[in-house]
Residue, then its C-alpha position, 0 to 999 in steps of 0.5 A: x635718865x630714869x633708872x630701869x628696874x627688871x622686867x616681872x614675868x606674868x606666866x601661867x597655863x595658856x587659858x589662865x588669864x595671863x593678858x587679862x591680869x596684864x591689863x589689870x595690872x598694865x593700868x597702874x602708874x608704876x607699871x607698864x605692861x605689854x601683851x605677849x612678846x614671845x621673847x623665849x622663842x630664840x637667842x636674838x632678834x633676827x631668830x626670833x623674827x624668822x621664827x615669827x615669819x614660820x609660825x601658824x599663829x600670831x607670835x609676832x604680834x605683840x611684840x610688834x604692837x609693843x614697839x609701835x606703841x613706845x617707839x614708833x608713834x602708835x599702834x595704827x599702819x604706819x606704826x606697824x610698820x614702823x615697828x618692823x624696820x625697827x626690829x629689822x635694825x636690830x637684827x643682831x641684837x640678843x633677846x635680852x638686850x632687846x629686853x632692856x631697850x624696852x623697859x629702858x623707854x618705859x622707865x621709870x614705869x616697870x615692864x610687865x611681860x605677860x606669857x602663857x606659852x614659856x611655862x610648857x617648855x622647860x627649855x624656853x622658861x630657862x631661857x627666860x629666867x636666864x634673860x633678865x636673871x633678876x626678874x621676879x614672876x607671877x605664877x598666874x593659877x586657874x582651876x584646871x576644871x575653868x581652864x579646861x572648858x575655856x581651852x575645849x570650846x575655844x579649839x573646838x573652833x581651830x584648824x591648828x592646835x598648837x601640840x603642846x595642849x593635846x593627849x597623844x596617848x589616845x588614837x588619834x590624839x585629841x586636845x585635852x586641856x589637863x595636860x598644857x594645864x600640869x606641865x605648866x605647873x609642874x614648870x612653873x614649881x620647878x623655878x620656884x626653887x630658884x626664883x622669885x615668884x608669887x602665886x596668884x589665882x583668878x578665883x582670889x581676885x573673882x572673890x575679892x580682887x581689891x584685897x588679892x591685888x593689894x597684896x600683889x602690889x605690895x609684893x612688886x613693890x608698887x602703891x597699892x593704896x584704894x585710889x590706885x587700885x580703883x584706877x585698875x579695876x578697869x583693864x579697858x583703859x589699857x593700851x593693848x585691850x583689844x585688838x591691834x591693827x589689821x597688820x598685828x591684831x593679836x597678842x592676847x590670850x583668846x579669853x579675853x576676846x572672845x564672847x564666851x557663854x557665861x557658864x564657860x567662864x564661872x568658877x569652877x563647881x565644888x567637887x570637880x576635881x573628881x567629875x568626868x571631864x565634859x570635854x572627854x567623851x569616855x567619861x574619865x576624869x581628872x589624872x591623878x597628878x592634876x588632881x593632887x597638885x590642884x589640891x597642893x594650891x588650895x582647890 
């Protein structure tokens, strides 16, 4: 039996491009990644299926989609389907545990688990440090100017947002990206302290991904030699890229599915950490704190 190595955590700010670099990195023959599984959200399946059941939005996707991929014969209906009486079966199984069955059936392939909600609740990052203590993560950065445009235009169109990415020092609240954008850090620099974590950001791999993501490959442990990286510049061969089945189509983060226009998505222009915000309409900039600490990472 092969030997099963830790999971690695790809966490960051929702809108960083979590699921995007889980497809990049999920093409690599050492490593098998899965969209988001949402593991944080309770102690034990049974939990964290009911919690599923009472969400708005698709937190149960990927795990499904996941379990039908390595379990149960493929993602299509009878795969989904599948994949819930799995997880039925083992309602009483811990989170952790679940963990360990998963990257036990990619083995020797380690599990990648990208997330890009934990890093906003203390509490929940704890849970999942504490889930697979030798986990190492890889803190995903975006600039906060990027990531807030994306994350305006996108809940522009929702009816539901989630609390976490809304102001509610303004009557009535109103989204305003910066704030999921700092707690997120402010988390994820926290753990730092006590876990092993390497940062990278999408402006590296936009201005040079062969050279950022050899680095991040020789920091994993895992080949980074010009043939592998070649095999990984395309996320398109991954098999969570795109939609799932009608049952379970989610699981990635919006940006990679939506159309968005091509100024939305560019790098973030020079100065911007002090220009008025163009998703705020009282002209305000950047807090004072997401100004400091974006400089505190190089921006």
């Amino acid at each position: 039996m092969a030997e099963t190595q830790s999971p690695i955590w790809l966490l960051g700010a929702p809108f960083s491009g979590v699921t995007w670099l889980a497809g990049v990195l999920g093409t690599h023959p050492q490593l098998y990644a899965t969209p988001q599984l949402h593991l944080s959200l309770a102690d034990d399946v049974g939990n964290l299926l009911e919690v599923f059941g009472a969400s708005q939005g698709e937190h149960g996707h990927g795990l499904l989609r996941t379990v039908a991929e390595i379990a149960c014969g493929g993602q299509d209906d009878s795969g989904i389907a599948g994949a819930k009486q799995w997880l039925e079966q083992r309602r009483k199984l811990s989170t952790a545990a679940l963990l360990q069955e998963l990257a036990a059936r990619v083995a020797p392939r380690r599990l990648v688990i990208p997330d890009a909600e934990t890093a906003l609740r203390a509490y929940e990052l704890l849970r999942l440090t504490q889930m697979a203590p030798a986990a190492p993560i890889v803190h995903l950065l975006r600039h906060p100017w990027t990531q807030g445009r994306l994350m305006s235009s996108w809940c522009k169109e929702r009816l539901f947002v989630p609390v976490d990415y809304k102001d509610y020092s303004q009557d009535p609240p109103q989204v305003e990206p910066q704030v999921p954008w700092l707690r997120a850090q402010i988390n994820l620099d926290r753990a730092a302290a006590h876990t092993k974590m390497h940062r990278v950001s999408t402006e590296a791999l936009d201005r040079d991904f062969n050279a950022t993501l050899a680095v991040l490959c020789q920091w994993l442990g895992v080949d980074a030699d010009p043939s592998t990286l070649a095999l990984m510049a395309d996320p398109g061969r991954w098999p969570y890229a795109g939609l799932g089945p009608a049952e379970a189509p989610g699981g990635l983060e919006p940006d990679v599915l939506m159309d968005w226009p091509a100024d939305l998505s560019a790098q973030a222009p020079a100065g911007s950490l002090e220009a008025s915000l163009p998703w705020r309409e009282d002209g305000m900039g950047f807090d004072a704190q997401v100004r400091q600490r974006a400089r505190d990472y190089g921006y």
